[in-house]
N, C-alpha and C positions, 0 to 999 in steps of 0.2 A: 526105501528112500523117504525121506523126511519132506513133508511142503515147506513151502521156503515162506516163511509167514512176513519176510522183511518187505515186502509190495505194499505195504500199510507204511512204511517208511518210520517216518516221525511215535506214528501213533500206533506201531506194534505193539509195547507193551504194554500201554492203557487198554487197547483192544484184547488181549491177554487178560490182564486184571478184570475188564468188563466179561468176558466168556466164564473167566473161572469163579466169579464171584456170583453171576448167573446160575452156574450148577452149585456152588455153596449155598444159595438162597432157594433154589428148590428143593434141596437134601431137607435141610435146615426149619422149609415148611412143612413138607411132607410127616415130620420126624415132629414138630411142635414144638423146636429148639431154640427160635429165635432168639428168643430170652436170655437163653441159656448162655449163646452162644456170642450176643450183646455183654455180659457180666465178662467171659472169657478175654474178647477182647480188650471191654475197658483195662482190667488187671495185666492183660500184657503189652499193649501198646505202649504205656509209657518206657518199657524195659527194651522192648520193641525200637522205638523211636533214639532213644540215648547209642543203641545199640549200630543202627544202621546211617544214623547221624555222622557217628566214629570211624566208621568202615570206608565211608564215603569219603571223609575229610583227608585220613590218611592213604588213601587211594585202593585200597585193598579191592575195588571194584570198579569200572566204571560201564557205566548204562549208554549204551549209544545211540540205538531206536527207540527214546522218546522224545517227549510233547518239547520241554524244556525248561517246560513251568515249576518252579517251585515253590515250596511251602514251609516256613519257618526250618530251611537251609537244606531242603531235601526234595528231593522233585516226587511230583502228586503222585508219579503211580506207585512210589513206597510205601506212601501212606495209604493207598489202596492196599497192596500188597500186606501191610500190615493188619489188614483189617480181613480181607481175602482168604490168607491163610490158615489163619485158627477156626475162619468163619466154616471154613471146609473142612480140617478136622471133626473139627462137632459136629458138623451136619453128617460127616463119614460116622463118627464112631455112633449117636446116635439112630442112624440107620442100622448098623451092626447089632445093636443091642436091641433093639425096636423089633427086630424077626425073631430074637433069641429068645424073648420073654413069652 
């Protein structure tokens, strides 16, 4: 059985984005990536942004447990999420490579 994370109401998935960008940021130190993983996002975000901008407008998704807040027509915790996601990769894949060498 799954915990019901929706008790957080509003602010489930910023609290989401705050958890999972948490352990993207520990990976990420651990690993000495930050840098790395700073360049990854600049270069995707903007592809990122055009991308979930689009999604949203045309409805192909909508977000129900958040804040409400948004940000140049997208609400905050995508641009978390945009930021979160590859932060997490890198911090994954250089963990992986980090024990291998």
């Amino acid at each position: 059985m799954r915990p019901d994370i929706s008790v957080f109401g509003r602010y489930t998935y910023l609290l989401t984005e705050v958890v999972w960008g948490t352990v993207a940021l520990a990976l990420l130190s651990r690993a000495g990536a930050i840098r790395r993983a700073a360049a990854t996002v600049a270069a995707l975000y903007p592809i990122a942004y055009v991308w979930d901008w689009y999604t949203l407008e045309v409805g192909v998704f909508d977000i129900k447990l958040r804040t409400g807040q948004e940000l140049l027509g997208i609400p905050v915790e995508e641009h978390l999420f945009m930021v979160v996601v590859p932060s997490l990769v890198v911090g994954i894949h250089e963990t992986i490579h980090e024990y291998r060498s």
